[in-house]
C-alpha positions as CSV (number, residue, x, y, z in Angstrom):
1,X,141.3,122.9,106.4
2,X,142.5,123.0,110.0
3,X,143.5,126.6,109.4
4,X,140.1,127.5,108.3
5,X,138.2,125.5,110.9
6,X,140.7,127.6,113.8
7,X,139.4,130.9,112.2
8,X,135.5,129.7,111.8
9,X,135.8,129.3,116.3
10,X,138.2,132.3,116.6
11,X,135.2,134.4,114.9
12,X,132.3,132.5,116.7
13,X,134.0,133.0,119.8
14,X,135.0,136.5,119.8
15,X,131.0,137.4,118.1
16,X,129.2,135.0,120.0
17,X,131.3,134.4,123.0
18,X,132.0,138.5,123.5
19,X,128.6,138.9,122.9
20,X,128.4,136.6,125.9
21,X,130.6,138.8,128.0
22,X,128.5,141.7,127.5
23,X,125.4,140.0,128.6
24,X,126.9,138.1,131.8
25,X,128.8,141.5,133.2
26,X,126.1,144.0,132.0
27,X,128.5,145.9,129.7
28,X,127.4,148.3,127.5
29,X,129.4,149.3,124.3
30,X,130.5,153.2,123.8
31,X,127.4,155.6,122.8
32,X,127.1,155.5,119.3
33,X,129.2,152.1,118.8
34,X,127.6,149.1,117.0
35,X,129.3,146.0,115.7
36,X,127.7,143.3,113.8
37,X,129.4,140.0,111.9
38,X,128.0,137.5,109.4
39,X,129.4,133.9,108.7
40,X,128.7,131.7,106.7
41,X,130.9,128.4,106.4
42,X,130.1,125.1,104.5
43,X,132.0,121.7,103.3
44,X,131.0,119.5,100.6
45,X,131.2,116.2,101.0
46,X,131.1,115.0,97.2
47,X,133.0,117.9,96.0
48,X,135.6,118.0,98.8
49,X,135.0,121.8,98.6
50,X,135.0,124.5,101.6
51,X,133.6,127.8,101.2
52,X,134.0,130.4,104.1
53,X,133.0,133.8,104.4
54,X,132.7,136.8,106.6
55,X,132.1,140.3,106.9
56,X,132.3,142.0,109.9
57,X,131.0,145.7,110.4
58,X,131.7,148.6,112.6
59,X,130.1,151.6,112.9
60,X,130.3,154.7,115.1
61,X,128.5,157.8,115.6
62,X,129.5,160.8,117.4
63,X,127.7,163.9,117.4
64,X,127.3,165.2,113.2
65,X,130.3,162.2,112.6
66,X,129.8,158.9,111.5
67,X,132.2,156.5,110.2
68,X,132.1,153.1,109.5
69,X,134.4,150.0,108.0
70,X,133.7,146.2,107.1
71,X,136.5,144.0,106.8
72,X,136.0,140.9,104.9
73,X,137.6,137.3,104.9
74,X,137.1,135.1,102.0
75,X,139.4,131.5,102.7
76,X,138.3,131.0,99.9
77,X,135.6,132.7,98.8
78,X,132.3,131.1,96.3
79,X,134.3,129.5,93.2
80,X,131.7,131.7,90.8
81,X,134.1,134.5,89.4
82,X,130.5,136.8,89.3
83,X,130.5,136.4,93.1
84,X,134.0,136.6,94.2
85,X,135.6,139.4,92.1
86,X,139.1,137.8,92.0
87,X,138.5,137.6,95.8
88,X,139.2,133.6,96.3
89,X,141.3,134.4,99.2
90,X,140.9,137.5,100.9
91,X,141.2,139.7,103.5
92,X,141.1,143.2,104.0
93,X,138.9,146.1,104.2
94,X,136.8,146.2,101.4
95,X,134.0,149.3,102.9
96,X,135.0,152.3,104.8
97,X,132.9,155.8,104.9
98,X,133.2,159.1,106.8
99,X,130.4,161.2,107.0
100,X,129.2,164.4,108.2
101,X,125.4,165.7,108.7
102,X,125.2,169.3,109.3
103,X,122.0,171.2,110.0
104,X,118.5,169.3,110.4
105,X,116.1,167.0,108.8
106,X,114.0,169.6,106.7
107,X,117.1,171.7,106.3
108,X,120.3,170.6,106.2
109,X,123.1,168.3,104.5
110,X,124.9,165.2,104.3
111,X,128.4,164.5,103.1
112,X,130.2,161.2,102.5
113,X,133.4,160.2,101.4
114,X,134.6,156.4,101.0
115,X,132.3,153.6,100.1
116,X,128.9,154.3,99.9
117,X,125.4,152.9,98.3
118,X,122.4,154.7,96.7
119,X,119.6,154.2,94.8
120,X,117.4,156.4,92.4
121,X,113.4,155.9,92.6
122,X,113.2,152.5,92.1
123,X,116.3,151.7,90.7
124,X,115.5,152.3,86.8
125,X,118.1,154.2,86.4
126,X,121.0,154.0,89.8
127,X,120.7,151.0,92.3
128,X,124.1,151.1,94.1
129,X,123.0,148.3,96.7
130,X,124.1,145.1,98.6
131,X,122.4,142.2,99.3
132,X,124.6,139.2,100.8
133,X,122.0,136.4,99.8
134,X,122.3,136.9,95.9
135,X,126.2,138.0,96.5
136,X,125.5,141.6,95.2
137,X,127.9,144.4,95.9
138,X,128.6,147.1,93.7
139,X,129.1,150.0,95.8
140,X,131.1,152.9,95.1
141,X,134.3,154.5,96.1
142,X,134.4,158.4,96.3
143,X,132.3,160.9,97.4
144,X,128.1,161.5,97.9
145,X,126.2,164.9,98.8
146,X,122.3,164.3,99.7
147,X,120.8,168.1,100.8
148,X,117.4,168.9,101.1
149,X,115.7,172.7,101.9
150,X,111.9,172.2,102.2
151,X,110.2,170.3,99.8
152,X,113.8,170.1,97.3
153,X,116.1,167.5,98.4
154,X,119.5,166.8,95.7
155,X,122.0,163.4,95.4
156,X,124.8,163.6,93.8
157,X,127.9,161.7,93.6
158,X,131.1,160.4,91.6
159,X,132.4,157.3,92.5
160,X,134.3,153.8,91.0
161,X,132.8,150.1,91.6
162,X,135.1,147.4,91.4
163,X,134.8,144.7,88.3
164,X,135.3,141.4,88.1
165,X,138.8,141.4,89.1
166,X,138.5,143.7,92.0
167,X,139.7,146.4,90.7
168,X,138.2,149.9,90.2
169,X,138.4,151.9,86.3
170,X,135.1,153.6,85.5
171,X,133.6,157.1,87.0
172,X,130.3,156.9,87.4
173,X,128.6,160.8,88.0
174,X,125.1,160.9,88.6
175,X,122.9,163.5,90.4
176,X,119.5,162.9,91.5
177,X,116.4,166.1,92.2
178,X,113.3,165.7,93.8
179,X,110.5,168.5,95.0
180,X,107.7,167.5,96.8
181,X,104.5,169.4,95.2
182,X,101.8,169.4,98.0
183,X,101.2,166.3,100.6
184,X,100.8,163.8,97.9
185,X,103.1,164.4,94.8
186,X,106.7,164.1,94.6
187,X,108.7,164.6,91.1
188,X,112.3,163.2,90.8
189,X,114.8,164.3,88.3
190,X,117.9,161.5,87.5
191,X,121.1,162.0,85.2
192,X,123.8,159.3,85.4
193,X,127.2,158.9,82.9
194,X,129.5,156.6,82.9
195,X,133.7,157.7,81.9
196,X,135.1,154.5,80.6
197,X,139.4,154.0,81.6
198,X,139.7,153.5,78.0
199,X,140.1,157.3,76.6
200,X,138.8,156.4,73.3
201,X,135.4,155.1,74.2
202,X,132.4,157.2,75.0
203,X,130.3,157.9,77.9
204,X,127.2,156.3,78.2
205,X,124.9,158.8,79.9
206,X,121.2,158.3,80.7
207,X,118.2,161.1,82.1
208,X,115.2,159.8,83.8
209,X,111.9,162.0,84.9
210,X,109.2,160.3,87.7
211,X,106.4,161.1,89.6
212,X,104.6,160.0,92.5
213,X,100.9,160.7,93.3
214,X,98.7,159.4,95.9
215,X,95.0,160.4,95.7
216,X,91.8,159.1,96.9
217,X,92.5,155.2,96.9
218,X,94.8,155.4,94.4
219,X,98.8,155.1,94.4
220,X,100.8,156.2,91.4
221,X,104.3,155.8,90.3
222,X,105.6,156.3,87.0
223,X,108.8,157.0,85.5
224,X,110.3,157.5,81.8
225,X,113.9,157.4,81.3
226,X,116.3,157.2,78.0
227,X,120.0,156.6,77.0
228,X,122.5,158.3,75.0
229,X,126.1,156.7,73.8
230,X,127.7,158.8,71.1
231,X,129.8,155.4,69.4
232,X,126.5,153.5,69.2
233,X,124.7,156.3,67.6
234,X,127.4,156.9,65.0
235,X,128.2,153.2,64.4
236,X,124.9,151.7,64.6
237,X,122.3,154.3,63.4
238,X,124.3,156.8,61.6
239,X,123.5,159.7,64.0
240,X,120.2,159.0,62.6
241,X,118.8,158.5,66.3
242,X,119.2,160.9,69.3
243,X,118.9,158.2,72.2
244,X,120.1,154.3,72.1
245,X,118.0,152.9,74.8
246,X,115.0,153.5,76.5
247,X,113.3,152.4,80.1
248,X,109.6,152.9,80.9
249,X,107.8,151.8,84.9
250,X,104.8,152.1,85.8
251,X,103.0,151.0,89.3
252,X,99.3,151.6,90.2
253,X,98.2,150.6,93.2
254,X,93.7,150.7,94.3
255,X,92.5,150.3,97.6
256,X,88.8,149.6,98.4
257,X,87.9,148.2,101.6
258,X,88.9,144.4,101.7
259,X,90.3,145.1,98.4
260,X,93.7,145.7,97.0
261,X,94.7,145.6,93.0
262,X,98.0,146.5,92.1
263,X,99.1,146.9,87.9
264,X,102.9,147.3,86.9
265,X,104.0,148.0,83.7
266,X,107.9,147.7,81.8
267,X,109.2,148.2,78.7
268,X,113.3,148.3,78.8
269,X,114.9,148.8,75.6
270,X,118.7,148.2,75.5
271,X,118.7,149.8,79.0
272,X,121.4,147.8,81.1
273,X,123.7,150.3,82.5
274,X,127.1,148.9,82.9
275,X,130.6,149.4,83.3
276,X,132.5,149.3,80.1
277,X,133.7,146.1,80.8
278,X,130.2,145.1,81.4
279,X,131.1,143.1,84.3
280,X,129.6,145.7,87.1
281,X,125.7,147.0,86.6
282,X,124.8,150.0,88.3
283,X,121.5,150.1,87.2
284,X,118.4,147.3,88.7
285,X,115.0,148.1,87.5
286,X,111.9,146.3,89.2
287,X,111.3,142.9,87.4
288,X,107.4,143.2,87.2
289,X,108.0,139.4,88.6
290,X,106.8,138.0,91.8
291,X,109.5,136.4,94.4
292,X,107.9,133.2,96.9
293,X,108.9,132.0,99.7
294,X,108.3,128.4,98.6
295,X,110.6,125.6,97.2
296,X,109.3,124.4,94.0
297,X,107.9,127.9,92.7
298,X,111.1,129.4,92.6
299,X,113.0,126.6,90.5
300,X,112.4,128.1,87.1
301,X,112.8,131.5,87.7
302,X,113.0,134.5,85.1
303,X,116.0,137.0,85.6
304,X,115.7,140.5,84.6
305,X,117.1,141.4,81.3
306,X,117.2,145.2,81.6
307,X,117.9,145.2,77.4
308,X,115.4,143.1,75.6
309,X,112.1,142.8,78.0
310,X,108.3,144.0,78.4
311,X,105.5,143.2,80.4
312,X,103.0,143.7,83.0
313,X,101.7,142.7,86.2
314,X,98.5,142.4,88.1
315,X,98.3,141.3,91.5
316,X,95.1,141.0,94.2
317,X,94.0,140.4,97.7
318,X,90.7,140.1,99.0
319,X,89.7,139.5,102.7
320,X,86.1,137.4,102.6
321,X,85.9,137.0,106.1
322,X,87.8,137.8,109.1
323,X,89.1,134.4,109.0
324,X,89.6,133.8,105.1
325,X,91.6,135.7,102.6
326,X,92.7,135.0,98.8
327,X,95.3,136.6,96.8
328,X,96.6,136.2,93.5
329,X,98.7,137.4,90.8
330,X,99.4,137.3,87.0
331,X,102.1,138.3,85.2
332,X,104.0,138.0,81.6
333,X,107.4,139.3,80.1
334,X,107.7,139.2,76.4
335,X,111.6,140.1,74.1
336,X,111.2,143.4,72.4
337,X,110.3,143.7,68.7
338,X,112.0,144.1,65.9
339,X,112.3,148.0,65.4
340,X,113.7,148.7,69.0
341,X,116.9,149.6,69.7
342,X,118.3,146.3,71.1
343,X,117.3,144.5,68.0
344,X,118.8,147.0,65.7
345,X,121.7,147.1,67.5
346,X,122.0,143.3,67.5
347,X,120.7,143.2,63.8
348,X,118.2,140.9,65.1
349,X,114.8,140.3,63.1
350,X,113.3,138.0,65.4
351,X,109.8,138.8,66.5
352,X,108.0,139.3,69.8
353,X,107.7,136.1,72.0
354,X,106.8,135.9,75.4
355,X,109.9,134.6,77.9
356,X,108.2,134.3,81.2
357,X,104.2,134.1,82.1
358,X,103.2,133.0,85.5
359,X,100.3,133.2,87.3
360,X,99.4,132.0,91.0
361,X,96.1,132.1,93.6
362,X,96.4,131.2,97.2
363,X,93.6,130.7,99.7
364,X,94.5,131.4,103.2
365,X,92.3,130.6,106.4
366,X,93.4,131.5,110.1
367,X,91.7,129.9,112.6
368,X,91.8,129.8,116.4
369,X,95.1,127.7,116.9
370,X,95.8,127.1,113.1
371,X,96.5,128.2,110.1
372,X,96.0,126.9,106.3
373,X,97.2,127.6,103.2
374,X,96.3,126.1,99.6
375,X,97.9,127.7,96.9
376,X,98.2,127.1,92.8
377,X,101.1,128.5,90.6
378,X,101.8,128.1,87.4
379,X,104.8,129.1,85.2
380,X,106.1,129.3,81.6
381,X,110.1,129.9,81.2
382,X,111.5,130.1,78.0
383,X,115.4,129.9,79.4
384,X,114.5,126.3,80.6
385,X,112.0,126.1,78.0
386,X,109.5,124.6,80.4
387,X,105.9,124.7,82.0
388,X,105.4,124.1,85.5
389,X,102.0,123.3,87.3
390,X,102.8,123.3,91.0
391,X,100.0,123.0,94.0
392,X,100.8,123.6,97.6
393,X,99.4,122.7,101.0
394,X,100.4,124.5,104.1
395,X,99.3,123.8,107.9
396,X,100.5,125.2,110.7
397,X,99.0,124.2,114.0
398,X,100.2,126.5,117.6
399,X,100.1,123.9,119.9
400,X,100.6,126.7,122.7
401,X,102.0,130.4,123.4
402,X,105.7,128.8,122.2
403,X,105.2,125.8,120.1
404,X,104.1,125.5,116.8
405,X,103.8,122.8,114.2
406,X,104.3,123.5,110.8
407,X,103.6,121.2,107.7
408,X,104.5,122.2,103.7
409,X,103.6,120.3,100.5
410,X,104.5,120.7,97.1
411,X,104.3,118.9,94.0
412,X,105.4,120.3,90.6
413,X,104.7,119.0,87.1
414,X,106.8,120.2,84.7
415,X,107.1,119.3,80.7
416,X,110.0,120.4,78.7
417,X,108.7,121.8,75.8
418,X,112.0,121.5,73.5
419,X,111.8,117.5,74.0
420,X,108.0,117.0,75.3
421,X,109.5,115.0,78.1
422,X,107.4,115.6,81.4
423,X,108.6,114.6,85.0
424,X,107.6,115.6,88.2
425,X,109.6,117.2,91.6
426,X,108.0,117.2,95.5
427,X,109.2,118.5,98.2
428,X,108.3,118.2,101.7
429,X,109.0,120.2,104.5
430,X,108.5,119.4,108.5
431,X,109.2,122.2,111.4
432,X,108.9,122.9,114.9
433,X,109.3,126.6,116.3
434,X,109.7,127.2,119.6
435,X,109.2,131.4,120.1
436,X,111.4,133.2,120.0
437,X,114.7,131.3,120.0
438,X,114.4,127.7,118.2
439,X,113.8,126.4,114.9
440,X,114.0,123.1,113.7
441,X,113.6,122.1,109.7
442,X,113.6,118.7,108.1
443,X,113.4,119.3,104.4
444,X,113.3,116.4,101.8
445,X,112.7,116.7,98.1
446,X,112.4,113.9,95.3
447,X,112.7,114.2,91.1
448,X,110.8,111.7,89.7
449,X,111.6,111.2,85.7
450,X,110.8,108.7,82.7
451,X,113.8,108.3,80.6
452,X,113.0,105.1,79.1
453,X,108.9,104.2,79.2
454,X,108.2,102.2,82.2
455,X,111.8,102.6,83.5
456,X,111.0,105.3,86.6
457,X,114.3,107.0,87.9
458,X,114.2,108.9,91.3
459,X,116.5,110.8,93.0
460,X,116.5,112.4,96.4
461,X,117.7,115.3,98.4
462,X,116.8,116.1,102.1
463,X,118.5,117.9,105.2
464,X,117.7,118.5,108.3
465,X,118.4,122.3,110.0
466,X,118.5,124.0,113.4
467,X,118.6,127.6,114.0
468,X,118.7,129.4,117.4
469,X,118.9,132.4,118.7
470,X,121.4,133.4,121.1
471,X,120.4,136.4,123.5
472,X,118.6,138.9,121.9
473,X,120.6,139.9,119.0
474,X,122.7,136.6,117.3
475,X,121.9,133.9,115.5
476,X,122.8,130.8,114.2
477,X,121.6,128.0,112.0
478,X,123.3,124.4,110.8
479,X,122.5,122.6,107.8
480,X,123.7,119.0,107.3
481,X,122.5,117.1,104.1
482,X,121.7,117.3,100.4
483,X,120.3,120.1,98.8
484,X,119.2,120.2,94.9
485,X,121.1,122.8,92.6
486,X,118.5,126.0,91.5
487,X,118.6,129.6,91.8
488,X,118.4,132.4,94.3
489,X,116.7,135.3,93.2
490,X,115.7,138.6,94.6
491,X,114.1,141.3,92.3
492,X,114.8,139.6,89.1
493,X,118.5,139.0,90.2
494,X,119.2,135.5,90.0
495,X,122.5,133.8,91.5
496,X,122.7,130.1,91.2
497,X,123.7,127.8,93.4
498,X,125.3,124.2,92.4
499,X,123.8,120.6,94.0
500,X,125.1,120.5,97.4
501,X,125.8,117.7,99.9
502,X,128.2,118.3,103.4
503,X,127.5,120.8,106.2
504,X,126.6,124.7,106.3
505,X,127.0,126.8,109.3
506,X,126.2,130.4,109.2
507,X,126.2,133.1,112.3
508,X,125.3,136.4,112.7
509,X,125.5,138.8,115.0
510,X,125.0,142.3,116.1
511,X,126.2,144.3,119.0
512,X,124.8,148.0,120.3
């Protein structure tokens, strides 16, 4: 532990503290020279568990070159194989690109070579990405072209992701076309196929066609994609089929004045597109579900299941006065039935039944020197196999130019439909942010159940958190408490994080 705690300061001081330097002496770093690092350290107290990460970037531009690397240290790294890749203790480069750009914007080209990220329209069929919160990284190792000539722009690339045990098999080759027809329609073409290591095993290769359109107050996107895997087709449907999966989005957006609708559609039919170990997805299709920035609405979350899903999506905002606004959405995700592909495959006869509904309004009213939110959501999750009614009250009073109060309730009723037992979660929240550099966050929250009738069993969680930040470009926050187990999720992609009780520190910086 010592060891560890030595490294957490040698990182803060050489971020922070050089950070520091820069400021005090007026230093400037080389033109085209930008350094950033992220940390993240916590002990729990129960589990007598440390957890420390960090990535640290550089990146440097000169002229048509760029190159860039992160080096990562993991001492150790989260115990969730999904999130560390074999990674427990690391350290090591684990990203590093060169690139060129030659010619210009409307005419011209791009090469890199190295690690690399990319995504395809909206990720239906390619979404190379990473996003720290949810510990995704599946990026790619070899090389990328992106041209465009006028209204035709091309990306393609072959690369490898690294599995579960950091090491990198598959070939993934996928090419990407777009034209732009007039102002306001774009078309994409997408092809993507995936070489297993193991020689005997076939590709799986998928083909997608979208469009764009924007006219009058209306914003289109649609897109249709299938997939083909030779084994699957001989094995399963004796060659009786020609494709083995299928993905459908859709997204129409209206504008009217005050007025906003938005409608999504999604069918995805034994569409996940992994490698043949299945334990990296290169594929991350919108979730037709809504992500909130609130406690209790996110602790029965839905996560995408790019095989077995459908649904739709309707969201709204209306502005009734200059002070008052409401918003709301509704939303439901149902299995696929019987006679698609992923039930075949399975040799599943179950029906249709829905997996995920929710539903939510908020009324929102800014006044001179305050702001107030009520809000309503409601949620039924078939993983969990619960319904959950949750109302929330926000205020947030500025008592000045730099100080502002702000106040969250929220209560949630929940009944586990498997057992019929009900119980009840709230959670409080208390902050005071001083603009632009200090925040300060006492959080409690309390589970209130009935195992026995008459016999009320409570338990509690609460920290307290302060976040600052340093200069103009680092920041860093402290958490020291209890925190209740639930999931993080972005876009459908869910990581979950166990009950927690000790200290977390995390930093970040970024240097130009």
């Amino acid at each position: 532990m010592i060891y560890k705690i030595k490294l957490l300061v040698l990182i803060l001081l050489l971020s922070g503290g050089g950070n520091a330097l820069l400021h005090a002496q007026n230093i400037k770093l080389p033109d085209g020279l930008s350094l950033s690092n992220q940390t993240k350290y916590s002990y729990d107290v129960d589990l007598d568990r440390e957890i420390f990460e960090n990535w640290f970037n550089a990146d440097y531009r000169y002229g048509i070159f760029r190159s860039g690397i992160r080096f990562d240290v993991f001492q150790p790294n989260d115990p969730n194989p999904a999130i560390s890749r074999g990674k427990e203790h690391f350290s090591g480069v684990d990203f590093l690109y060169f690139k060129v750009n030659m010619g210009k914007k409307k005419k011209g080209f791009n090469f890199t070579i190295g690690n690399f990220y990319s995504t395809f329209g909206r990720g239906l069929l390619i979404k190379i990405y990473e996003d720290r919160h949810i510990r995704v990284d599946n990026n790619l190792l070899g090389a990328k072209f992106y041209g465009r000539y006028g209204k035709l722009s091309l990306t393609a690339f072959t690369g490898m992701a690294e599995n579960s045990l950091a090491v990198r098999k598959d070939i993934l080759h996928a090419a990407d076309l777009e034209y732009r027809m007039f102002r306001k329609i774009r078309l994409g073409l997408s092809i993507a196929s995936n070489t297993p290591y193991v020689a005997s095993a076939a590709r799986t290769s998928l083909l997608s066609f979208r469009s764009q359109i924007r006219f009058w107050n209306f914003d289109f996107y649609g897109e249709y994609a299938v997939k083909q895997n030779s084994d699957i087709r001989k094995d399963v449907f004796n060659n009786s089929e020609k494709f083995v999966g299928k993905g459908v989005y859709g997204n129409l957006n209206f504008y009217y004045g005050k007025f906003s609708l938005s409608a999504e559609l999604k069918y995805y039919d034994n569409f996940k597109f992994t490698s043949y170990d299945q334990t990296v997805v290169y594929n991350t299709p919108p979730s037709v579900t809504q992500d909130y920035s609130y406690i209790l609405l996110n602790r029965h979350p839905h996560a995408l299941n790019q095989n077995n899903e459908q649904g739709y999506q309707f969201a709204f905002n209306y502005i009734l006065s200059r002070k008052i606004s409401l918003k709301g959405n509704y939303g439901m995700t149902k299995s696929l039935g019987a006679n698609s592909y992923f039930k075949r495959i399975k040799h599943s006869l179950l029906p249709t039944s829905v997996m995920f509904n929710e539903a939510y309004i908020q009324l929102r009213r800014d006044g001179d020197n305050y702001l107030g939110i009520l809000a309503l959501g409601y949620s039924k999750e078939m993983e969990t196999s619960t319904t959950n009614l949750t109302p929330i009250v926000e205020l947030k009073y500025y008592l000045d130019k730099i100080n502002t109060i702000r106040a969250i309730v929220e209560h949630q009723q929940v009944k586990v439909l498997s057992t019929n037992e009900k119980y009840y979660d709230d959670a409080v929240t208390l902050e005071w942010l001083r603009s632009p550099n200090l925040t300060l966050s006492l959080v409690g929250e309390v589970q209130t159940k009935e195992p026995e009738k008459s016999h009320l069993v409570r338990k509690f969680w609460g920290f307290f958190r302060v976040g600052y930040n340093l200069w103009d470009n680092s920041e860093v926050s402290l958490l020291v408490g209890t925190r209740q187990a639930g999931n993080i999720c972005i876009g459908g992609v869910c990581r979950y994080e166990p009950e927690f009780s000790g200290v977390e520190l995390k930093f970040m910086t970024r240097i130009f």
